[in-house]
C-alpha positions, -999 to +999 in steps of 0.1 A: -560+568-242-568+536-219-562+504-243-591+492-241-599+522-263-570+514-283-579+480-288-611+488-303-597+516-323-573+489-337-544+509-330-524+495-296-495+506-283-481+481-254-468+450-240-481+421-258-485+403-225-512+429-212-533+426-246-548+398-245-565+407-206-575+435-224-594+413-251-608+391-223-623+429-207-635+439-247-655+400-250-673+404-215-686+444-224-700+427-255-715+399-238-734+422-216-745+442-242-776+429-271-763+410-297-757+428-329-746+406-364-719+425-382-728+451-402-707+447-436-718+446-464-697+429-495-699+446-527-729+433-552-701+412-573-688+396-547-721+385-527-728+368-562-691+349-565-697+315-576-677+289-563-661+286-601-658+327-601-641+324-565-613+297-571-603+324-600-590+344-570-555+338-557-533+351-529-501+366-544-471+349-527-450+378-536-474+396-510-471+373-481-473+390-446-435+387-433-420+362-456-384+376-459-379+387-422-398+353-402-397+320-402-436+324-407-451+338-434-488+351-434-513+348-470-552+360-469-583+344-482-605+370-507-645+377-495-672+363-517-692+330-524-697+313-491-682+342-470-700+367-470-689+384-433-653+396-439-628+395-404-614+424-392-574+413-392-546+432-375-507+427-369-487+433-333-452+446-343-432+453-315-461+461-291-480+480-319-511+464-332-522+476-366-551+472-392-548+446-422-565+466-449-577+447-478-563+457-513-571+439-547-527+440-544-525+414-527-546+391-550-542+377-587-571+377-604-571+354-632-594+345-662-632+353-657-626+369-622-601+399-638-635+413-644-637+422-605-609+447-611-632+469-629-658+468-604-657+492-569-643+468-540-643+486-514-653+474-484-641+435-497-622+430-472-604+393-456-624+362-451-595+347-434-559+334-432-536+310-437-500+306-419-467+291-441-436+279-423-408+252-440-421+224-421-416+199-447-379+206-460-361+247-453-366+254-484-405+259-486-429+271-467-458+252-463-494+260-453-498+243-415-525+259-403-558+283-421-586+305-399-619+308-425-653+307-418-672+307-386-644+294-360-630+270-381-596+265-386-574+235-399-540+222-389-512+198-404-482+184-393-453+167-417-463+148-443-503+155-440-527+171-459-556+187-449-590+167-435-608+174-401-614+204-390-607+221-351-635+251-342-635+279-313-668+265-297-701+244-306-737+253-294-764+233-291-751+207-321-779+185-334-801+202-309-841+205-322-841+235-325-810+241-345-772+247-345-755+281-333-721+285-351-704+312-333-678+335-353-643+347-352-648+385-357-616+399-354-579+388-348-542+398-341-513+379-355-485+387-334-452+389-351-425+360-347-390+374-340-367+360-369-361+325-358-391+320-339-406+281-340-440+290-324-459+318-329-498+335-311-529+348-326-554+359-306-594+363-315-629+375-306-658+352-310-688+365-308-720+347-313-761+356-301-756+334-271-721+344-264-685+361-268-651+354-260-614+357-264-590+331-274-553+329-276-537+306-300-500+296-293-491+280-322-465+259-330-459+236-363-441+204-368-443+166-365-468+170-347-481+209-352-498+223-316-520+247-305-525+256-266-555+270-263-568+299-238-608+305-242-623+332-222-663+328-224-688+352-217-730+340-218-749+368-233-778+342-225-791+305-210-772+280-236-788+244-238-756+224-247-719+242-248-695+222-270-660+226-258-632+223-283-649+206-311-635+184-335-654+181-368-647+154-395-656+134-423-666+093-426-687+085-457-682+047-460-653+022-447-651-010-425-681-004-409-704+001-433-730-026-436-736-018-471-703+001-490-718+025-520-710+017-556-677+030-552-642+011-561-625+031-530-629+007-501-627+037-475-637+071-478-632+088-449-612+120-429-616+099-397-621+063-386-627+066-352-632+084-320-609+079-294-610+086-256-589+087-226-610+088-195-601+105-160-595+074-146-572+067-174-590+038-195-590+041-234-617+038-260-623+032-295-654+039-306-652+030-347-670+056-365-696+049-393-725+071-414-754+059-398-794+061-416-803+084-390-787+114-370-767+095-336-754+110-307-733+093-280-724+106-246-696+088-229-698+104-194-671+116-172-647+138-151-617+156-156-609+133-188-573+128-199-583+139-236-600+132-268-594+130-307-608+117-342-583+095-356-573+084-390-553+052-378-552+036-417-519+050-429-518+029-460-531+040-499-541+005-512-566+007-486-585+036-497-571+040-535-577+076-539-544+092-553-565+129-554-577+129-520-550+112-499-571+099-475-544+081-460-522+113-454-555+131-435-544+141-400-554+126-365-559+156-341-561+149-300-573+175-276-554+173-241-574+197-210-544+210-197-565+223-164-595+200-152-627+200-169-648+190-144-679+164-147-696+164-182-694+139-214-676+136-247-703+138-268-704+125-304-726+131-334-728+110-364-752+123-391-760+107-423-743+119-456-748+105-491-711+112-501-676+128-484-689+167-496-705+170-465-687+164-425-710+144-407-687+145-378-684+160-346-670+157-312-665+178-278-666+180-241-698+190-228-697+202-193-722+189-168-734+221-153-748+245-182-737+277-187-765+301-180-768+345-188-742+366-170-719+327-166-681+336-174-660+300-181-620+297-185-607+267-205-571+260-213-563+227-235-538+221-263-551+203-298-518+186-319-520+163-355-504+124-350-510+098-377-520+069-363-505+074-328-491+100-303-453+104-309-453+105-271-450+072-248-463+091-220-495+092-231-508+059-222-513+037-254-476+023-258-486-005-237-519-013-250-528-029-278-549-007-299-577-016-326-573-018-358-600-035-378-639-038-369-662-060-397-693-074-394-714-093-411-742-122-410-737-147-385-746-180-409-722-201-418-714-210-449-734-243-467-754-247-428-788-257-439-795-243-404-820-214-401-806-182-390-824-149-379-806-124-403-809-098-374-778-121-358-746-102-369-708-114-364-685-087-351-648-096-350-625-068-335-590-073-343-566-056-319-528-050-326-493-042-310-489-038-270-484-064-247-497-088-275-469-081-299-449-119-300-475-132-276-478-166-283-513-190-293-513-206-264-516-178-240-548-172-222-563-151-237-595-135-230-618-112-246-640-093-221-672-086-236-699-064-224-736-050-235-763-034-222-788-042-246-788-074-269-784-112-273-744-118-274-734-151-278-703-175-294-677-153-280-635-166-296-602-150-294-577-166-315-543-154-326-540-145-361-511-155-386-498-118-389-493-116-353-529-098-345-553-110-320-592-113-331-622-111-305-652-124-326-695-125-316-726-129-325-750-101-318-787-110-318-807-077-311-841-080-331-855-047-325-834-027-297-801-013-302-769-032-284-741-009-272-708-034-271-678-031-249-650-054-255-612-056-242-583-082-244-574-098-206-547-120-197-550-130-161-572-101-153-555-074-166-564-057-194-536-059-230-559-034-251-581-001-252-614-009-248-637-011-283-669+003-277-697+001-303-738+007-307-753-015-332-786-001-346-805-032-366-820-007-385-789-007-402-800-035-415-823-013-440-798-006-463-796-044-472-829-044-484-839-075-450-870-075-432-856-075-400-870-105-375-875-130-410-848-160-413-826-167-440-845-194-449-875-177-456 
């Protein structure tokens, strides 16, 4: 029987190395075939799980998937409450792929939910998966890395707990006419041989507009990495293809223009996006929860990469001993082939609290994938806290940001009238070439804008050893979007802070934007 057969019969006998070709063949027959939504259906108790009902059900760690003969271990996520489409799972032993077949076994069922063991569950089947390995100390095995919902999954490296999330692919996000969240149907965990550090698991997405196969090779640690294949296949014309989304998390933190009631001074997954462009500059771009959906496009070609970062490492500035906010990953996405011409496009949606991610970025590429279009893409994602271990990547010799504020321009006790709409910005930059810099050193901050009245422009050194840019901003009724970089003698000390101030924001202070203070 040819494998392709075999592969969709879920029973494979061969080299490892020729399945995942074989996946690539399986996602473009789909994709020239009419899209048809899985067909599963869970049982009645389970499509009716409450989210109190579904926390009642546990993976057995007694039943974990290789745990006494791998390094890695494998546990399962139960169907019901939000997932309602179970995934097909199977494991490769030595060339052999095989079915995961759900049994209650491999669950615990406790209090109310011990009713579902009286109830037919056939069909249940796996929403998902998590992978353990002792990252932390040899005698544990932690959870690194999970797979649930849509093509979601979640990775951690030492010492972090779990915040923003990575996905397969984004379609048309904050589009009109609505999101498409395409779907990990199926996958196969390939086994680790016994001492094994890294380890592969390979998918099919499927979505109306598309399918594809993906390889993961996977590899936890300080930083935990993923290089990631993608083979895509358009079922049909697609508006706006998001390439290896990132999707986060900021509900207030420095730059909100008016905190909620809330004694945590930060709430947030991620503080800011961060950019290295093909021509090697990089950008900050603070992120904040705006009164209105945003979207920014920061154009280019074959970038160097792109991450949401979580640069505030320490608690007593966020306060939240449940959370952790300050233990929540930064994850960086590298092309390791070039992308081409397109943007890193961010969207910033508004959320009333930190239930909800507001957050996402990718790579859009400039030409759009159209019916019958086939794309490659190859890139590894890896977690750092707030910077890469590695000096090769650019920021060891840059100062990097580290605090954006704002706030009304007047000064104290002036009886002088001030159009609230003027805002101070200062952008305080650390480390680099300005670590033990002295005061008297010229200097300068490099401001640009496109849009808006900036004026009163001051560097100073501060007493910690930081370097402050400060400005007023005057933009009555357009937005201003705001570069700004530390020089000395024309060449540049620090990324580049980029920022679009909306006076709308304004709104939340309860001002009539274009009245003065002194009315």
């Amino acid at each position: 029987m040819a494998l392709l057969s075999l592969l969709l019969s879920g029973v494979v006998n061969a080299d490892t190395k020729a399945f995942f070709p074989q996946l690539t063949e399986r996602a473009q027959r789909l994709a020239e075939a009419p899209y048809q939504s899985p067909q599963a259906r869970l049982p009645a108790a389970l499509q009716t799980l409450d989210y109190d009902g579904y926390r009642q059900i546990r993976f057995d760690p007694a039943q974990a998937i290789w745990k006494d003969e791998s390094l890695f271990s494998v546990q399962l996520f139960h169907s019901g409450f939000l997932f309602q489409t179970p995934v097909k799972l199977f494991l490769i032993e030595e060339g052999e792929a095989t079915p995961l077949e759900f049994s209650s076994d491999f669950y615990r069922y406790d209090d109310g939910a011990a009713e579902l063991l009286e109830k037919d569950l056939s069909g249940a089947g796996h929403a998902g998966f998590r992978l353990h390995f002792p990252l932390n100390n040899v005698d544990y095995a932690d959870e690194f890395m999970v797979f649930l919902g849509a093509s979601y999954f979640r990775l951690v490296g030492r010492n972090q707990a779990y915040g923003l999330s990575g996905r397969g692919l984004a379609i048309d996000t904050a589009a009109p006419g609505g999101e498409e969240f395409p779907e990990f149907r199926e996958f196969w965990l390939v086994k680790p041989q016994a001492e094994d550090t890294h380890m592969t698991v390979l998918a099919l997405l499927d979505s109306p507009s598309l399918s594809g196969a993906y390889r993961f090779d996977i590899q936890p640690g300080h930083q935990s990495r993923v290089d990631v294949e993608a083979h895509l296949f358009a079922r049909r014309d697609i508006d706006k293809l998001g390439v290896a989304p990132l999707t986060s998390m900021f509900a207030h933190g420095d730059t909100s223009v008016a905190p909620p009631d809330d004694f945590r001074p930060r709430v947030h997954d991620s503080e800011g996006l961060l950019t290295q462009t093909g021509h090697g500059e990089w950008i900050w771009h603070p992120l904040h929860n705006p009164r209105r959906p945003r979207i920014s496009a920061f154009q280019d070609a074959s970038p160097g990469g792109f991450g949401l970062v979580q640069r505030e490492r320490r608690f007593s500035h966020y306060l939240d001993r449940e959370a952790h906010y300050h233990r929540r990953p930064s994850q960086w996405v590298e092309p390791l082939e070039a992308w081409g011409e397109g943007h890193v496009e961010l969207v910033e949606l508004p959320s009333p609290d930190e239930t909800h991610d507001n957050i996402v970025a990718y790579w859009v590429p400039a030409i759009t994938m159209q019916a019958g279009d086939s794309r490659h893409y190859r890139y590894r994602t890896h977690t750092f806290n707030a910077d890469f271990a590695q000096p090769d990547l650019g920021q060891a010799m840059l100062a990097k940001v580290v605090r954006t504020r704002q706030g009304s321009a007047g000064v104290p006790g002036s009886q002088e009238a001030n159009p609230v709409t003027q805002r101070r910005f200062i952008i305080d930059f650390q480390g680099g070439q300005l670590s033990g810099l002295s005061a008297g050193q010229p200097v300068q901050a490099m401001l640009e804008a496109g849009k808006g009245d900036l004026s009163d422009l001051q560097v100073h050194r501060l007493p910690n050893g930081d370097w402050r840019a400060s400005f007023r901003v005057d933009s009555s009724h357009e937005p201003a979007d705001i570069r700004l970089w530390l020089a000395l003698h024309g060449r540049p000390l620090s990324e580049t802070w980029h920022f679009t101030w909306y006076p709308e924001e304004l709104d939340a202070l309860g001002i009539k934007r274009g009245s003065d203070v002194s009315d």
